[in-house]
C-alpha positions in Angstrom: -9.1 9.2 8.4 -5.8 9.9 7.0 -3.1 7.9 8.1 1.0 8.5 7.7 3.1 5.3 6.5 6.5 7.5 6.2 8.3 8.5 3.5 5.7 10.6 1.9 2.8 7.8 2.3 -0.4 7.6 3.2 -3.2 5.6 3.1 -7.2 6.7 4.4 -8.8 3.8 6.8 -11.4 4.3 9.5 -11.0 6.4 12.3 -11.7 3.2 15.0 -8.7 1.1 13.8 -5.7 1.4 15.5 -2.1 1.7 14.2 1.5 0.4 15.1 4.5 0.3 14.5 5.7 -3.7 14.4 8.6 -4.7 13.1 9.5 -1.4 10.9 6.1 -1.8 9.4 2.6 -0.7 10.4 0.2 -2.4 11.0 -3.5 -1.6 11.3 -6.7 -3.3 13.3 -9.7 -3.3 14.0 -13.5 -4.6 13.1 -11.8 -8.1 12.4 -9.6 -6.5 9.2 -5.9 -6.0 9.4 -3.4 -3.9 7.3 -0.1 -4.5 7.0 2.1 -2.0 4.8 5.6 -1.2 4.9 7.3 1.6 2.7 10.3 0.4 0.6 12.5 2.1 -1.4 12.9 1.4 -5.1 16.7 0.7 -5.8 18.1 2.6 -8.5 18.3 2.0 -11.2 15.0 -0.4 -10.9 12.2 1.1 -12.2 8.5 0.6 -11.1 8.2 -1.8 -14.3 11.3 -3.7 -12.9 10.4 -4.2 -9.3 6.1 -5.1 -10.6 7.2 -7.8 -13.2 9.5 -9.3 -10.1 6.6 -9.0 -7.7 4.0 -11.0 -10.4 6.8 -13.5 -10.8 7.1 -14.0 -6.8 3.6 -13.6 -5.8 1.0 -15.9 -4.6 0.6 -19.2 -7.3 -2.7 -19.0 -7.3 -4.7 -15.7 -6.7 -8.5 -15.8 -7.0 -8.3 -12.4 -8.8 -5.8 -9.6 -9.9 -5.9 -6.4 -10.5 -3.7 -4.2 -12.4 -4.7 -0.7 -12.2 -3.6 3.2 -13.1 -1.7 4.8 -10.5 -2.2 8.4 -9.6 -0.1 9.6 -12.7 2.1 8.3 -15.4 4.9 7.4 -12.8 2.9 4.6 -10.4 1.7 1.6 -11.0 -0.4 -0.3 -8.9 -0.9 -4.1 -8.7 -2.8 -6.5 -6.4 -4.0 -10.1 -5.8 -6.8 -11.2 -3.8 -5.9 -14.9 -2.3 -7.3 -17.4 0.2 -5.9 -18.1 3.1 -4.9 -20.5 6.0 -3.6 -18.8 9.0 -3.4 -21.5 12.1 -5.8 -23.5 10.8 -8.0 -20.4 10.3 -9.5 -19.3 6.5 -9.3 -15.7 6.1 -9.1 -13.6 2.6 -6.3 -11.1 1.6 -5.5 -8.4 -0.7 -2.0 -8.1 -1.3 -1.0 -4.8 -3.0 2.1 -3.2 -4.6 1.7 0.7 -5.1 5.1 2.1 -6.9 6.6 5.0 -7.5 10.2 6.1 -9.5 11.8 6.2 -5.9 9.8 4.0 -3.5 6.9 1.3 -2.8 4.3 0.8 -0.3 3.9 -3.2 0.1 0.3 -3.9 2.1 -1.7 -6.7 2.6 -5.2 -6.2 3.8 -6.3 -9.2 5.9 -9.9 -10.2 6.2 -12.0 -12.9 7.3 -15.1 -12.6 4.8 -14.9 -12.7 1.3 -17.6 -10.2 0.9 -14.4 -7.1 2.1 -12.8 -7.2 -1.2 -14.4 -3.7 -1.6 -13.5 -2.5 1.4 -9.4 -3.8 0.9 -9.6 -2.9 -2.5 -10.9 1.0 -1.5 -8.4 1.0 1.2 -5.8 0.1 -1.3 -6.6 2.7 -3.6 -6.8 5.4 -1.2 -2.8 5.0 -0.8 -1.2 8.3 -1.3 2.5 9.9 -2.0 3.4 13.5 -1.8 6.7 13.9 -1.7 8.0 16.4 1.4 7.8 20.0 0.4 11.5 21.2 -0.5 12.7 24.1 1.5 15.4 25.7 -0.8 16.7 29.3 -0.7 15.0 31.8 -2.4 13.5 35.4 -1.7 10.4 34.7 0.4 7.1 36.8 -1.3 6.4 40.3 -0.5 2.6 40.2 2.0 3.8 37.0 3.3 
């Protein structure tokens, strides 16, 4: 099920999690997983390139895995670590993911307490969508319409 993050995000999770709004971000639950994302704007004049080679420098020290992967076109870039956890004394797993575009990010971390939902937070993560809002400019409208 398609799910709205704002700013012309969106990300596809299951249809039995439930979303809200904490904090300015979202967050997601359900079936002992939790997303977290939160839509950011990229500051001009940062680029994507910018803002990822921050994010690598300030990420977790020592991730189990990356993974650096294509975006949707030539102007995202996508980016995640998969770490291990302690949460109040609890172990859990997480993907944390960057997804940027020339004008804004979507920072999420997917939360899990088996290591065996990697391909679940790693689908999830790629499912992240941007379409910008449709522009509604002057213009003749067609002819049928």
């Amino acid at each position: 099920m398609r799910r709205e993050l704002g700013g012309g995000w969106s990300i596809d999770l299951d249809g039995a999690v439930v979303g809200r709004v904490v904090g300015g971000n979202t967050r997601f639950t359900g079936f002992g997983r939790t997303v977290w994302t939160a839509v950011w704007d990229l500051p001009s004049p940062e680029t994507p390139a910018d803002a990822l080679a921050w994010i690598r420098q300030a990420g977790p020290p020592r991730p189990l895995r990356t993974f650096e992967e294509p975006g949707a076109d030539d102007e995202e870039l996508r980016y995640a670590s998969w770490c291990r956890e302690t949460e109040n004394g609890q172990e859990r797993f997480a993907l944390h993911a960057y997804t940027l575009r020339p004008t804004s990010y979507v920072q999420a971390a997917f939360l899990v307490t088996v290591a065996d939902d990697l391909d679940w937070a790693l689908t999830a993560w790629r499912s992240l969508r941007y379409r910008p809002a449709p522009h509604h400019g002057g213009g003749t409208p067609l002819a049928g319409g």
